[in-house]
C-alpha positions in Angstrom: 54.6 109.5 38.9 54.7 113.0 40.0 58.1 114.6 41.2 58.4 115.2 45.3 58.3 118.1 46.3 61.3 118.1 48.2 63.5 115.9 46.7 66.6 114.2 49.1 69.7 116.1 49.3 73.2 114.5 48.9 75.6 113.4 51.9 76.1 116.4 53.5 79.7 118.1 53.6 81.8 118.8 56.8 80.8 122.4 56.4 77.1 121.5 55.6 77.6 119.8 59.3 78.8 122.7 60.8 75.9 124.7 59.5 73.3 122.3 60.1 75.1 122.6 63.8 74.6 126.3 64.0 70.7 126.4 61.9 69.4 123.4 64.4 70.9 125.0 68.0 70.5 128.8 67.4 68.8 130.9 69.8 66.1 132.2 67.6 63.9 130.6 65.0 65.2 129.6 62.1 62.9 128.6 59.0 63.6 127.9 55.4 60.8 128.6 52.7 60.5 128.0 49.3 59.4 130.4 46.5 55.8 129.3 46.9 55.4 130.1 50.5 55.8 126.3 51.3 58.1 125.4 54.6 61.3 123.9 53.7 63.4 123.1 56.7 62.5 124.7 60.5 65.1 124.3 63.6 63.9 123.5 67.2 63.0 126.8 68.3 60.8 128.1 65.5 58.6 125.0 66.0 58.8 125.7 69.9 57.6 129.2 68.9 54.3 127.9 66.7 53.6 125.2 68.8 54.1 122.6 66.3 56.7 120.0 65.7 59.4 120.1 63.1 57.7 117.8 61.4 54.5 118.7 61.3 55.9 122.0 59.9 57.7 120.7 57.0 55.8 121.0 53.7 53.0 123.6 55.2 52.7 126.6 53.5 53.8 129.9 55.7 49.5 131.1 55.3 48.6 128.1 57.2 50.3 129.2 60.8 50.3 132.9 60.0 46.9 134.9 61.6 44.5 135.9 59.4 44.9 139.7 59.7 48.8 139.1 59.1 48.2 136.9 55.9 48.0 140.1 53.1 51.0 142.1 54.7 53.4 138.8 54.8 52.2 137.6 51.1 52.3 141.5 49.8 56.1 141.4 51.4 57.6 138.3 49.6 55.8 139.1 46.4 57.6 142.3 46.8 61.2 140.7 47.2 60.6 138.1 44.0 60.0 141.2 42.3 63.3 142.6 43.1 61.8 145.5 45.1 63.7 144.7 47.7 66.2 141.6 49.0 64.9 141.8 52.9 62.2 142.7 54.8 61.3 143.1 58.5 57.8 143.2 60.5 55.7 142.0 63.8 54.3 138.9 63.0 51.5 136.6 64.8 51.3 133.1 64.6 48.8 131.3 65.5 49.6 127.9 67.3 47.1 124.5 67.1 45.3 125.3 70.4 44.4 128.6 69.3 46.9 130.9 70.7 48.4 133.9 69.0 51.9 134.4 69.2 53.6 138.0 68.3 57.1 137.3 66.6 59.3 139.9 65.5 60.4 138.3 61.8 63.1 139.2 59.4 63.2 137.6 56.2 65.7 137.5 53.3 65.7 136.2 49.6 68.7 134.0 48.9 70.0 134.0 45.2 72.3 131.7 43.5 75.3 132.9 41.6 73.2 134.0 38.5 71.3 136.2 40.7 68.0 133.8 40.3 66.3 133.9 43.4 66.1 130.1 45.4 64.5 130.6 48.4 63.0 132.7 51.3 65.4 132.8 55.1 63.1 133.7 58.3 64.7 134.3 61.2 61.6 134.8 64.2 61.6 135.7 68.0 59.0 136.0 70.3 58.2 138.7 71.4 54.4 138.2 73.3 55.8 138.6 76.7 57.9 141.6 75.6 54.9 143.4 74.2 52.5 142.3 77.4 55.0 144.7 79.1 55.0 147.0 77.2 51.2 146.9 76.8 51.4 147.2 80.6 53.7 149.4 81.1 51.7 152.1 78.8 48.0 151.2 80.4 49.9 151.8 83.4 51.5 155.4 82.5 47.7 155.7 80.8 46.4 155.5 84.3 48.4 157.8 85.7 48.0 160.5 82.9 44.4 159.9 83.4 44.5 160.1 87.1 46.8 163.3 87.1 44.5 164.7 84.7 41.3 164.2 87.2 42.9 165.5 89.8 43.9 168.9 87.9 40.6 169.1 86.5 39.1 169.0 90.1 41.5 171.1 91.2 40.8 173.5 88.7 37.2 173.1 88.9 37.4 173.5 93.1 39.0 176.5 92.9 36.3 177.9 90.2 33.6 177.1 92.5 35.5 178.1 95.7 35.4 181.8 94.4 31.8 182.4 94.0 30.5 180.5 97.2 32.9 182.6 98.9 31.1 185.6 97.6 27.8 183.7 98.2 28.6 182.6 101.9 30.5 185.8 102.6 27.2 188.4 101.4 25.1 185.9 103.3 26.6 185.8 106.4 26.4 190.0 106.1 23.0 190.0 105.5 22.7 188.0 108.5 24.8 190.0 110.8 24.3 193.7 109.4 23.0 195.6 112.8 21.8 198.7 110.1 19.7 196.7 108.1 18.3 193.8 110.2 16.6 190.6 108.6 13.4 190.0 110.2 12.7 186.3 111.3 11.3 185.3 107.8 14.5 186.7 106.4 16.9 185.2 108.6 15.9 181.6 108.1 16.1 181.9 104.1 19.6 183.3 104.4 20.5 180.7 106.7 19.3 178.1 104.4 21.1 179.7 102.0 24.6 179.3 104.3 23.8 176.1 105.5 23.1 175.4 101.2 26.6 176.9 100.3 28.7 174.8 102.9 27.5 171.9 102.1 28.3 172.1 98.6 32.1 173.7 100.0 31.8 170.4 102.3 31.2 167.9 99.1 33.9 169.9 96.9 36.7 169.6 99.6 35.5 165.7 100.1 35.9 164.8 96.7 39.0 166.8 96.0 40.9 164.9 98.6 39.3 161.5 98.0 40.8 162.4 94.4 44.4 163.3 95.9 44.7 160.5 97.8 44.0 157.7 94.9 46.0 159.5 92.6 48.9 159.5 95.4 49.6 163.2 95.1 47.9 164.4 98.4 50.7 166.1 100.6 52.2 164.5 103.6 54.1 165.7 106.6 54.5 162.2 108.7 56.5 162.7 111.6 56.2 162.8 115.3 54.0 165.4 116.6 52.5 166.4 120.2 49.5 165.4 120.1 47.9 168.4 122.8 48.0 171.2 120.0 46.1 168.7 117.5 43.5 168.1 120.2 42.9 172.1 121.0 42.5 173.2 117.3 39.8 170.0 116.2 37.6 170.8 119.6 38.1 174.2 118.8 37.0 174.1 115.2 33.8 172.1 116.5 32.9 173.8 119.4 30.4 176.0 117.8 28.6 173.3 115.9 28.0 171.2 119.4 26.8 174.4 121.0 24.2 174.7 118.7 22.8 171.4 118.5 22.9 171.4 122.0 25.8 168.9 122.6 28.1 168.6 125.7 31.6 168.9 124.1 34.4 166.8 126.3 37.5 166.4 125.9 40.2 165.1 127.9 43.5 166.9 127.3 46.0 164.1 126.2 49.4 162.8 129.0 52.2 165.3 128.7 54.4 165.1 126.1 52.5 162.7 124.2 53.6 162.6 120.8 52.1 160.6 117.2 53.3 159.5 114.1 50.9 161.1 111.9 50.7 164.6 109.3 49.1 166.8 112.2 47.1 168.3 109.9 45.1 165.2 108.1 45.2 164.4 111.6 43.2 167.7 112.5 40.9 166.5 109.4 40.6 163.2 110.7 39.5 163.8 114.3 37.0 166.9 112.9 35.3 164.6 110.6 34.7 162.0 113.3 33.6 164.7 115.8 31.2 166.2 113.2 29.6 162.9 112.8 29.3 162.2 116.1 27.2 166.0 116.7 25.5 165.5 113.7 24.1 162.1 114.3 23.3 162.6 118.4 20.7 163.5 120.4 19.7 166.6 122.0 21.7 167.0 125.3 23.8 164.1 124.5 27.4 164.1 124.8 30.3 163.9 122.4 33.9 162.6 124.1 37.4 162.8 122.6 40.3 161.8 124.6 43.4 159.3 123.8 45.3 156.9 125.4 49.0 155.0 124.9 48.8 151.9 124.2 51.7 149.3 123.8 53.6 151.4 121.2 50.7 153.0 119.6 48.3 156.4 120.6 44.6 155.2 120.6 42.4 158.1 119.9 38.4 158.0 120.4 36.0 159.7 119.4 32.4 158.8 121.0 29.0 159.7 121.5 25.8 159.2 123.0 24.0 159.2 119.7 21.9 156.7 117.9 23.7 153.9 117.4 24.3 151.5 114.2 23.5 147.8 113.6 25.8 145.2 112.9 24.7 145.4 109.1 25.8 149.4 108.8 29.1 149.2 110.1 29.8 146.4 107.8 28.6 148.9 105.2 30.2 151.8 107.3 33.4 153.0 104.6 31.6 152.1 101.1 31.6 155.8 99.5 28.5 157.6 99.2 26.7 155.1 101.2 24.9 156.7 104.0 23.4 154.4 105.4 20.1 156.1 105.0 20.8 159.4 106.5 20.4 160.7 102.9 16.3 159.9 103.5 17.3 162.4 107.1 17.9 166.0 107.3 20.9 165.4 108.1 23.5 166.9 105.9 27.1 164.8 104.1 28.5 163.4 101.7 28.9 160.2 101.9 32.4 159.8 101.6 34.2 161.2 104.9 34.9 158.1 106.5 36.4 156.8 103.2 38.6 160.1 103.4 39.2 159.1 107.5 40.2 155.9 106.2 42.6 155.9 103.3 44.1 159.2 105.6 44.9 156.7 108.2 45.9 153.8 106.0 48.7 156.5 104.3 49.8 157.2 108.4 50.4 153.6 108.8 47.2 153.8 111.4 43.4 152.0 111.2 40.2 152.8 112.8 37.8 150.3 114.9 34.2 150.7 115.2 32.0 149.3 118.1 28.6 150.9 118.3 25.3 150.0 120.2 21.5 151.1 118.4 20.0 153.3 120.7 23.4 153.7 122.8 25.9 155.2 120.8 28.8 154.5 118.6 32.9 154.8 119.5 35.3 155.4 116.7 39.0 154.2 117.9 42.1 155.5 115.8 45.1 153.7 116.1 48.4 155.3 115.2 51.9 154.7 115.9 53.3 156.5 119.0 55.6 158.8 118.3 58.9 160.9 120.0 60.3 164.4 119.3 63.7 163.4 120.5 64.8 160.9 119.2 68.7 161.2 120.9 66.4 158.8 124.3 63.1 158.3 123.4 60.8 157.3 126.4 60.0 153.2 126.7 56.1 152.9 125.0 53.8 152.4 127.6 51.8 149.5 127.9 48.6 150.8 128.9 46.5 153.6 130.3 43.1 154.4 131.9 40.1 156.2 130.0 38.5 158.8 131.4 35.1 158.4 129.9 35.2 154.3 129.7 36.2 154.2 126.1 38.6 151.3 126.3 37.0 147.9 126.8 40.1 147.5 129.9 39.1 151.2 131.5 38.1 149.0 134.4 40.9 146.6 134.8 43.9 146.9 136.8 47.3 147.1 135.9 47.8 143.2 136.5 45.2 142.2 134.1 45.4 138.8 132.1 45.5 140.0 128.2 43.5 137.9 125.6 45.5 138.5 122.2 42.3 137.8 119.5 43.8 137.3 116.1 40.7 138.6 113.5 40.0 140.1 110.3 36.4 140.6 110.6 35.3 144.1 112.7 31.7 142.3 113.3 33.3 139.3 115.3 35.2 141.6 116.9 32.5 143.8 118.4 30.9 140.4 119.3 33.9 139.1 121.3 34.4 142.4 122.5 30.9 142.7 124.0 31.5 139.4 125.8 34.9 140.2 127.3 33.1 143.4 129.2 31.2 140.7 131.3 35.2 139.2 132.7 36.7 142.6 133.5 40.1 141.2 135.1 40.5 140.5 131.5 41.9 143.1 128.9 41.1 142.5 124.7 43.5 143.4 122.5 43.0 142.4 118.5 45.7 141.6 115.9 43.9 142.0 112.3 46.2 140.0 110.9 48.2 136.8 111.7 51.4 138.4 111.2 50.1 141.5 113.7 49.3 138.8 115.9 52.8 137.6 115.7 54.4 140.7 116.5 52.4 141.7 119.1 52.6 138.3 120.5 56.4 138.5 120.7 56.5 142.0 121.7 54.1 141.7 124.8 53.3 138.1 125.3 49.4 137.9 125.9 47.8 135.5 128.8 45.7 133.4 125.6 45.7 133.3 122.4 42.2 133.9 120.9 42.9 132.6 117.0 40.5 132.6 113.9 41.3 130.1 111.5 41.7 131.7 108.8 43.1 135.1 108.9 44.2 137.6 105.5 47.1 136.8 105.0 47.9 133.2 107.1 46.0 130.5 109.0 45.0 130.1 112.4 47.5 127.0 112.4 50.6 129.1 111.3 50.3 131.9 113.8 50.3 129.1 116.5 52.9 127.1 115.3 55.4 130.3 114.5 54.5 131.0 118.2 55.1 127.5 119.5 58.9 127.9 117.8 59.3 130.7 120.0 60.7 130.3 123.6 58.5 133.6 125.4 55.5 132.4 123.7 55.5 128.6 123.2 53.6 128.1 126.3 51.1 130.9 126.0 47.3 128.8 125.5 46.5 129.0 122.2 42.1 128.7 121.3 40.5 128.4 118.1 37.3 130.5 117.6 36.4 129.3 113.9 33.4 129.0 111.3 35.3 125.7 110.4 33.9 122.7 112.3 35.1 119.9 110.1 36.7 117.2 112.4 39.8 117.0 110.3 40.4 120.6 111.1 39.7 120.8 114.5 41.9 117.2 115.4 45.0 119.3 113.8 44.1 121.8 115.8 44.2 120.0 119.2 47.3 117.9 118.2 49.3 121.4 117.3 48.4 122.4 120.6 45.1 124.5 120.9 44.0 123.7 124.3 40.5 124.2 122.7 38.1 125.0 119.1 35.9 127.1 119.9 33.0 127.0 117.1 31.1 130.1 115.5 28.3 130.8 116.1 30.0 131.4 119.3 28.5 129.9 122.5 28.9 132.8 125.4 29.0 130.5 128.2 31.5 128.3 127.0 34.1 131.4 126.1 33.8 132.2 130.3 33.9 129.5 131.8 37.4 129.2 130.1 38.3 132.5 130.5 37.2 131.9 134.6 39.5 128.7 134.0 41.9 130.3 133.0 41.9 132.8 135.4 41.9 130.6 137.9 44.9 128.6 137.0 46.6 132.2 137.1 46.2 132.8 140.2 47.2 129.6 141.3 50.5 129.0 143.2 
C-alpha cells in the first residue's frame, strides 16, 4: 500500500494555533507548496482569488491553475531557488479560475529550509491585482489618447500654417491680376482667375473647418465665455457677409438687437457661429430671396435666428443635418462646403452652454434658432430676464401672440416631433410653444415660469414622462398645471398609470391634429372662464 502523500500531522501546539490563526485570516493569499509543485495547505483568500475551494486546491499541482503563458517563467523560478540561486522570488502572475477567467496576482514566493539548510517547501503569498492593473491599463489608454489627440492637433496646426502661406501668395497674386487697372484681364481671363480665387478659398475654408473641428475634440480650442453685448457681434457677422449676399443677389436684414442686450457666449466663436449660419443661408437661397438675422430675449436666454427664403429641407435631412461631411447632396450641386460647419456650429454652442433648433419647410425656407444663456455686464444689479419679446420678421412661432398668451411647455428629445407639434401650434396662435429637451429642462423651466399645459413624451433622455409629472405634482406652483402625454407607447398598462398619476389625457403618435386642438380650444376655454 503506497504512502499518502500528505501524511496527518500531530495535535497541533498552542503556537501552531496561533499560526494557523494568522495563515487562515490574513488579508492576502496564503499558499503552501511542496518541492514538487504540489499544493499543500491554501487559506481562504488564495482560494477566493482562483476561484476554487480550499479543498479542491489541496493536492493540485501549482501548473494546473497557473495560465499557460505563465507556466515556463513560474517552473524556471522555483527550479532556480532548489538550486540555491536564489531563496525568494517575486513576479506578476495569472491564474486562471474554473470558468475561464484570468486573474493577474502579484506573487512572492520563498523556500523554507529546515535547520540543516535542506530545503522543505515553497511559501506564496498572492494579491490581486486585476482591478489595479484595469486602471492602470486605463489610465495609460487614456493619457494614450490625449498624446495622440495633442499630437493631431499640432500636426494640423503645423500643417495649416504650411498651407496658409502659399494660398496667401496664391489668393493674394490672384486677386492683383484681377484688379491691376495697367494690365487688365480680358473676360476670358477674369473668369479663370476667379476660379482660381473662388478654388483657393475653399481649400482656406476646409483647412480652417477642420482645424477647429480638431481643437474642439481635443478640448484645446480657446474660450473667452462671458457676458457680452450682443450689438457689436451682430455689426461685424452682417458685415463680414454683406458682400457675399450682394453678389448672389440676396436682400441682407438684420434687425439691430434691444439695448443693452448682453449673451453668455466667447464673442468671437459667436461671430463664427452666426457667419457660418448666414453663409449657408446665401449659399443655399434663391435669387432675390432674403436672408434675416435678428434675436430676441427669451425667459433667461438670447434666441438668435438666422433664416431664409431658400429651398427648404425634408424631415429626413435635418435628421441627418449635423453628421460631418454629410451634405445632404449639395456635394452633387455647385454649391461649395465642407461638410462639417454645422458640426463646428454645434459643438461651439454645446462648449457655451447653448443649442440650436432647426424648423425648415422644402420649397419655403429653413430657420436656424441659437439658444444661449442671457447674459449682464454688471453684475453689482443685473436687470430681471425678460420673459418674452416680439420678432420682427415672424421667426418665433409666438411672434403673433400677445403678452397674455397661454404657454404649452412640450417636454421632447426628438427635433422632428418637434417641428411637427410646432407646425400645429401655428394653427392656435393665443397659444405660445416653448420645448424642454430634456425632462430635467422641463423641470426647471416648469418651476421657473409655470406653463398653462404640460405637453410630455414618455420617454425623454435622461427620465420618463411619468417622473417629470410626478416631481411636478410634489411641487405647490405646478401641481395643478394639466399635465398630457403625447407618446409612441400605446400599451394600456402605460397609458392607465398615466391617467391615475394624473395626465388629464395620452395623446398617441402618430399624432392626430384634430384631437391636439380641440384640447388646446378646451383648454382655452376653461381659461378664460370666471
Amino acid at each position: 500500500m503506497s504512502e499518502p502523500l500528505f501524511p496527518a500531522a500531530p495535535p497541533p501546539s498552542p503556537s501552531d494555533l496561533d499560526y494557523r490563526h494568522v495563515f487562515q485570516f490574513a488579508g492576502v493569499g496564503l499558499a503552501r507548496v511542496n518541492l514538487e509543485g504540489y499544493i499543500i495547505e491554501v487559506n481562504q483568500c488564495f482560494a477566493d482569488i482562483t476561484g476554487r475551494s480550499r479543498h479542491d486546491l489541496t493536492g493540485l499541482h501549482v501548473i494546473d491553475i497557473t495560465h499557460p503563458d505563465d507556466v515556463a517563467i513560474s517552473q524556471a523560478q522555483m527550479d532556480a531557488m532548489l538550486a540555491g540561486y536564489q531563496s525568494q522570488y517575486a513576479l506578476q502572475k495569472r491564474y486562471v479560475r474554473p470558468n475561464g477567467q484570468t486573474v493577474w496576482t502579484s506573487l512572492h514566493v520563498s523556500l523554507l529550509r529546515d535547520e540543516q539548510g535542506t530545503p522543505q517547501q515553497y511559501v506564496a503569498a498572492v494579491e490581486d491585482i486585476s482591478d489595479r492593473l484595469r486602471a492602470q491599463e486605463a489610465m495609460n489608454s487614456a493619457k494614450a489618447a490625449e498624446r495622440a489627440s495633442k499630437a493631431k492637433t499640432e500636426f494640423l496646426s503645423r500643417m495649416s500654417h504650411e498651407l496658409r502661406t502659399p494660398l496667401n501668395a496664391m489668393l493674394g497674386f490672384a486677386q492683383l491680376l484681377r484688379v491691376d487697372p495697367e494690365h487688365p484681364l480680358d473676360d476670358a481671363q477674369r473668369e479663370k482667375v476667379l476660379h482660381i480665387e473662388q478654388a483657393g478659398s475653399h481649400l482656406l475654408a476646409m483647412l480652417t473647418d477642420v482645424l477647429d473641428l480638431s481643437r474642439i475634440e481635443a478640448g484645446s480650442l480657446p474660450m473667452n465665455i462671458g457676458a457680452h453685448p450682443l450689438a457689436p457681434v451682430f455689426d461685424e457677422a452682417l458685415h463680414l457677409i454683406q458682400n457675399q449676399a450682394r453678389n448672389a443677389g440676396l436682400q441682407l436684414m438684420g434687425a439691430p438687437p434691444a439695448s443693452g442686450l448682453c449673451v453668455r457666449a466667447d464673442p468671437v466663436r459667436l461671430r463664427q457661429i452666426l457667419v457660418n449660419l448666414l453663409s449657408n443661408a446665401i449659399k443655399y437661397n434663391r435669387c432675390g430671396g432674403r436672408v434675416m438675422l435678428e434675436a430676441l430675449p427669451l425667459d433667461r436666454h438670447v434666441v438668435i435666428t438666422v433664416s431664409d427664403t431658400g429651398q427648404g429641407m425634408s424631415a429626413e435631412q435635418i435628421s441627418h443635418l449635423f453628421e460631418p461631411f454629410n451634405r445632404l447632396g449639395a456635394e452633387r450641386t455647385t454649391v461649395e462646403g465642407t461638410g462639417i460647419g454645422l458640426v463646428i456650429v454645434k459643438r461651439l454652442l454645446e462648449l457655451m452652454q447653448g443649442r440650436i433648433e432647426v424648423s425648415s419647410t422644402p420649397g419655403i425656407g429653413t430657420s436656424f434658432r441659437i439658444w444661449l444663456p442671457q447674459g449682464h455686464v454688471s453684475q453689482v444689479a443685473p436687470a430681471p430676464a425678460v420673459r418674452t419679446g416680439r420678432s420682427v420678421f415672424g421667426a418665433l412661432d409666438h411672434d403673433d401672440a400677445s403678452d397674455q398668451a397661454l404657454v404649452v411647455l412640450y417636454a421632447e428629445d426628438n427635433v422632428v416631433n418637434i417641428e411637427l407639434v410646432r407646425q400645429v401650434m401655428r394653427m392656435r396662435p393665443q397659444w405660445r410653444l416653448e420645448v424642454a429637451h430634456s425632462g430635467q429642462d422641463a423641470i426647471t423651466n416648469a418651476l421657473n415660469n409655470p406653463p398653462d399645459l404640460l405637453l410630455l413624451d414618455m420617454h425623454l433622455g435622461d427620465m420618463s414622462g411619468l417622473d417629470v409629472s410626478d416631481a411636478l405634482s410634489s411641487q405647490p406652483e405646478t401641481a395643478d398645471i394639466p399635465r398630457v402625454a403625447l407618446s409612441a407607447d400605446v400599451m394600456p398598462d402605460q397609458i392607465r398609470e398615466a391617467r391615475e398619476r394624473g395626465f388629464i389625457d395620452y395623446l398617441t403618435k402618430p399624432l392626430d391634429v384634430g384631437r391636439l386642438l380641440k384640447l388646446l380650444d378646451k383648454l382655452a376655454q376653461d381659461a378664460e372662464a370666471p
